[in-house]
C-alpha positions, -999 to +999 in steps of 0.1 A: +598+202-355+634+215-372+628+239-399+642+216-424+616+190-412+586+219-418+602+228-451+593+191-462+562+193-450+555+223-470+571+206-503+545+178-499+515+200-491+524+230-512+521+266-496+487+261-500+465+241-475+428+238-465+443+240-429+467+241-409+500+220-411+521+205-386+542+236-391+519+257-381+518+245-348+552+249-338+564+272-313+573+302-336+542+303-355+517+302-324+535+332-310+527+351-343+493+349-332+479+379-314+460+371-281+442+406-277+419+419-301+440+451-296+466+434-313+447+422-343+454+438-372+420+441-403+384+424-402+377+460-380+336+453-384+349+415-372+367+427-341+345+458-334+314+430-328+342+408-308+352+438-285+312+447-274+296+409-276+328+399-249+325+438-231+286+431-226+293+391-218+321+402-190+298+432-174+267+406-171+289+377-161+280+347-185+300+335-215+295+353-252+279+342-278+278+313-298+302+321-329+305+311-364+332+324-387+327+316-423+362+325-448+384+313-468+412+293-453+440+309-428+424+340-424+425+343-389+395+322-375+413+298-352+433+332-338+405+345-331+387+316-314+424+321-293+416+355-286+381+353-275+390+324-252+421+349-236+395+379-234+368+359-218+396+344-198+387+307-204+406+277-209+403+269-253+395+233-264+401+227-301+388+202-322+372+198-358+344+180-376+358+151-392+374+142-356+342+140-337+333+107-352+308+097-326+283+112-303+303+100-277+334+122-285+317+154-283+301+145-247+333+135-236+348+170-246+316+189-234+313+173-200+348+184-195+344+223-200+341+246-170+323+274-167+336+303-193+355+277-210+359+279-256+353+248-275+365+254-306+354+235-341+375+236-372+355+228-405+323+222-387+303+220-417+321+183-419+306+172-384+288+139-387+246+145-385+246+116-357+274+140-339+260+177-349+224+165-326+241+165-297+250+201-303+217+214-304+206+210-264+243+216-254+241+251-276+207+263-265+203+249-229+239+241-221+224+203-215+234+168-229+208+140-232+218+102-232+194+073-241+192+043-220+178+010-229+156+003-264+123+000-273+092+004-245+122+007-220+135+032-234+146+063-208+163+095-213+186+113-189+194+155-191+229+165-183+238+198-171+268+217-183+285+242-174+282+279-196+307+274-226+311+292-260+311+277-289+333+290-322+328+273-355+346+277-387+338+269-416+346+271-454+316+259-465+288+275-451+262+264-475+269+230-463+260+239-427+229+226-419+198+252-409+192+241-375+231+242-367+239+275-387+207+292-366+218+285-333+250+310-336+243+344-317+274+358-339+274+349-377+307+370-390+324+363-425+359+366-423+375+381-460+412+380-476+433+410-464+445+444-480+481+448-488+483+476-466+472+451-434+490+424-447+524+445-445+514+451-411+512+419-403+546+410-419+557+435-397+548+425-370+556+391-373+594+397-387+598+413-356+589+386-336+611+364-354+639+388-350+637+394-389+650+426-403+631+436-431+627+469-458+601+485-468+598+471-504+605+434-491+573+438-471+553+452-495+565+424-524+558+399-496+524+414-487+519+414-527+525+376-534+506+366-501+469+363-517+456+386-491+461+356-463+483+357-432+486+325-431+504+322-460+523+354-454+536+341-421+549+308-443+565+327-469+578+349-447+599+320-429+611+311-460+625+341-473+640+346-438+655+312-451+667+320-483+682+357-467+697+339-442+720+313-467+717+335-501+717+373-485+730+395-463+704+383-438+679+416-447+647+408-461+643+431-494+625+433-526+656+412-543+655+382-517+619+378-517+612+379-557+643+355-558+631+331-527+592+336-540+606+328-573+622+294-554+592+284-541+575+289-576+552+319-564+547+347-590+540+384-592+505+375-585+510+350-558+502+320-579+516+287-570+522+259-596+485+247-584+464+274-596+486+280-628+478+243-635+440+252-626+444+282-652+462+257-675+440+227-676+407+253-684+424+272-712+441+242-730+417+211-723+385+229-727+394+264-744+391+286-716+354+269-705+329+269-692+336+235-679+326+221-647+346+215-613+343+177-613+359+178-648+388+203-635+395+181-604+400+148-627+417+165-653+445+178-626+436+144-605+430+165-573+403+167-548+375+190-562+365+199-524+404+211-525+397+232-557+369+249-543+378+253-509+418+263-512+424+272-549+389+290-564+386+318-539+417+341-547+417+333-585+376+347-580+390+373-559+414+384-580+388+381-613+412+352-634+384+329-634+345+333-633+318+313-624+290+310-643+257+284-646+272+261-670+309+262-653+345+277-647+354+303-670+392+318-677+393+358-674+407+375-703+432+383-676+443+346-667+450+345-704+473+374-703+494+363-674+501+328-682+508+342-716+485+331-740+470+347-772+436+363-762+409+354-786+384+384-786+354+362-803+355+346-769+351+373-747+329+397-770 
């Protein structure tokens, strides 16, 4: 993919996405990933539970682990399903819930692991029921069972498999099911970034695009990045862009906040989404409470897209609340979009 053809891709998704784009899996942006958990940079309590479930995994010989990552979107849990797979030195198969639509997809992807081997699974919570049963025997006793015939003739047969490790990620993990959700050895919650690891990050991955870049350009960049380096990585490419047409070809403060600006990315790292989100609960229903579904119609959007992509940094960040009858506006998210703050509502 050209960059002019990932560009378009982005103006039709938006910088935000509930995973990852085409774009994110071209060359340049899979070599941003780290593939040693030396490399990684934040989630330490993440990657200090990584480093001794694989150390203790490698000394007795037998794959780590079951693991299930639970976050926000493009916080690093497909890298680190990358890295585990490299440390464990296994081959990585990846995959995601809405694709396995029948039983028979998963056994087809199981039977073909070898020993030490990664399957990973991308919104899992989304797996079919009819699907997420053969999981169980292959999770607990590495074992498959088919069903031949109907009725009194009825017979079952056991494959064996070989020892693999499965990742998860997920969104949603109240949506995973109990008996699914207990059957992880390693349940870690992955959360948004500092600004200090997010420059780090931008950092790094300026130098790998050969990107030279200031101080105060990383740390604007870190700043509108919503604590994601996912989305760091994206903006990033497109400043590099805008420096590269508009500037001197140096990434600084200037050429960020006037490329950001392009993209329609604010001081806070809002996008033209969430300022609608903000919008639509101030002006249609006076700051709320008002429910999701009502939110979602209003801006005809998904709600799962709301909750899943847009909610988390505005709750992170404290513009909007959630209470038991609905979304609330923060007397915050009235002062950025620059509305008139009526005290009787927050008193």
């Amino acid at each position: 993919m050209t960059d002019n053809e990932g560009s378009k891709a982005l103006d039709r998704k938006g910088i935000l996405s509930e995973s990852s784009l085409q774009v994110d899996q071209g060359h340049e942006i899979l070599t941003l990933r780290p593939s040693q958990l030396s490399d990684y940079i934040g989630q330490e309590e993440v990657v200090e539970t990584l480093k001794i479930a694989i150390e203790a995994a490698l000394q007795r010989k037998e794959p780590i682990d079951h693991v299930l990552f639970h976050g926000p979107p493009g916080l690093g849990k497909t890298t680190l399903a990358y890295i585990i797979a490299n440390e464990m030195a296994g081959d990585l198969t990846v995959t995601s819930g809405p694709a396995l639509e029948k039983g028979g997809d998963l056994v087809g992807i199981l039977t073909h692991l070898n020993e030490g081997d990664v399957l990973f699974v991308d919104e899992i919570h989304r797996t079919p029921k009819s699907v997420e049963e053969f999981l169980y025997p292959a999770m607990e006793d590495f074992a498959v069972d088919f069903v031949f015939d109907k009725g009194v003739h009825a017979r079952s047969h056991r494959y064996r498999l070989k020892g693999f490790t499965l990742v998860g990620a997920t969104t949603r993990v109240g949506l995973l099911s109990a008996p699914l959700r207990d059957r992880f050895g390693i349940f870690r919650s992955v959360d948004f970034y500092s600004e200090y690891d997010l420059v780090k990050i931008i950092r790094r991955s300026a130098m790998l695009l050969e990107v030279e870049i200031d101080d105060e350009g990383a740390a604007v960049l870190a700043k509108r990045s919503r604590g994601t380096p996912r989305i760091a990585n994206r903006l990033l490419k497109r400043v590099r862009d805008y420096t590269q047409i508009r500037a001197d070809g140096v990434v600084s403060k200037g050429s960020v906040e006037e490329a950001l600006s392009l993209e329609g990315v604010d001081k806070k790292g809002l996008t033209s989404l969430d300022r609608r989100y903000i919008k639509t609960v101030i002006e249609f229903y006076n700051g709320g409470p008002v429910g999701i579904e009502a939110i979602a119609a209003t801006l005809q959007e998904e709600a799962d897209t709301l909750v899943d992509v847009v909610e988390p940094y505005l709750l992170k960040i404290g513009l909007i609340t959630r209470t038991s009858s609905g979304r609330k506006a923060s007397e915050s998210a009235f002062r950025h979009l620059g509305f008139r703050v009526q005290k009787k509502m927050f008193s």
